[in-house]
C-alpha positions as CSV (number, residue, x, y, z in Angstrom):
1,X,13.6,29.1,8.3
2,X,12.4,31.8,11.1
3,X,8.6,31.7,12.1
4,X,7.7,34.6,14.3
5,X,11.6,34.9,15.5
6,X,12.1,31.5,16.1
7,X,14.2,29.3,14.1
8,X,12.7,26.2,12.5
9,X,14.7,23.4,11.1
10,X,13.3,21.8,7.9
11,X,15.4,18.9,6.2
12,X,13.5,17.7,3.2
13,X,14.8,14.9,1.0
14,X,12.5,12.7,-1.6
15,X,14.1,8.9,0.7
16,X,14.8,9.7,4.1
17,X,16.9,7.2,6.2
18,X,17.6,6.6,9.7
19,X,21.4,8.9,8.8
20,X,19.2,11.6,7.7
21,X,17.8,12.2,11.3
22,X,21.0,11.7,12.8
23,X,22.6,14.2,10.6
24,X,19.0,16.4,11.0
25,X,20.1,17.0,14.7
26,X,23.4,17.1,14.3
27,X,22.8,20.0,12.5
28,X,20.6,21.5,15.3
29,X,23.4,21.0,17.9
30,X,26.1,23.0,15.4
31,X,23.1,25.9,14.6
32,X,22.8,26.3,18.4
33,X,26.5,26.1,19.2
34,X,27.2,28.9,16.3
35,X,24.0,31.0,17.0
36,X,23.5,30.6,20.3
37,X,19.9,29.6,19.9
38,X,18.4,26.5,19.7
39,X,15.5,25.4,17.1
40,X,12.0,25.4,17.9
41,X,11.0,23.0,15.8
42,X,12.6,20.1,13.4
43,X,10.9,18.6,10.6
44,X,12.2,15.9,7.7
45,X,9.7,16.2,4.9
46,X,10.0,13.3,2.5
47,X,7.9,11.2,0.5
48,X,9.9,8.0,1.5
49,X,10.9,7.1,5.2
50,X,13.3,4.1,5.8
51,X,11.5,1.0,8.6
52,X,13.0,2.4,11.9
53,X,12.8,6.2,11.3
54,X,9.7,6.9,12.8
55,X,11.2,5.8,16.5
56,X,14.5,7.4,16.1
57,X,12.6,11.1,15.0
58,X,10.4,10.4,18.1
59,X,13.7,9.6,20.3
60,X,15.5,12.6,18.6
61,X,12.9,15.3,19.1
62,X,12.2,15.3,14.9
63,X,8.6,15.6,13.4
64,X,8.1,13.3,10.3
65,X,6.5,14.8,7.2
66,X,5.6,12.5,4.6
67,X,4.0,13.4,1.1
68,X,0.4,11.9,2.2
69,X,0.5,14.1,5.9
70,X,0.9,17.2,3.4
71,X,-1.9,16.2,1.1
72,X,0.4,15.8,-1.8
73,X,0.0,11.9,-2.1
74,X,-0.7,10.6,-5.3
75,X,-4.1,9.8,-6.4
76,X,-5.3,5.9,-6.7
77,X,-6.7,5.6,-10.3
């Protein structure tokens, strides 16, 4: 995706694991290596996260996106 000329990577899966980040910015380093531009931003939307992503996205530079953070969570009868 490209905001206002910049490239944004989005990786949105329904269960994201601590694989999906690594692969999230593995895919950053190849768009930057091919385009010569790095992503602004990247995001994993998902409406499951694994225990343990929530340090690696930190480590790795990722914003987590989970269905309640995009008002989408399900409502309690």
């Amino acid at each position: 995706m490209v905001r206002d000329g910049a490239p944004i990577l989005i990786e949105v899966k329904a269960w994201v694991s601590r694989a999906d980040l690594a692969l999230c910015k593995r895919k950053a380093v190849f768009y930057q290596e091919r385009t010569g531009q790095s992503p602004q931003a990247l995001y994993a939307v998902g409406g499951h996260f694994e225990p343990g992503t929530e340090r690696l996205a930190e480590a790795l530079g990722i914003v987590r996106l989970s269905d309640r953070e995009l008002g989408r969570a399900e409502a309690t009868p």
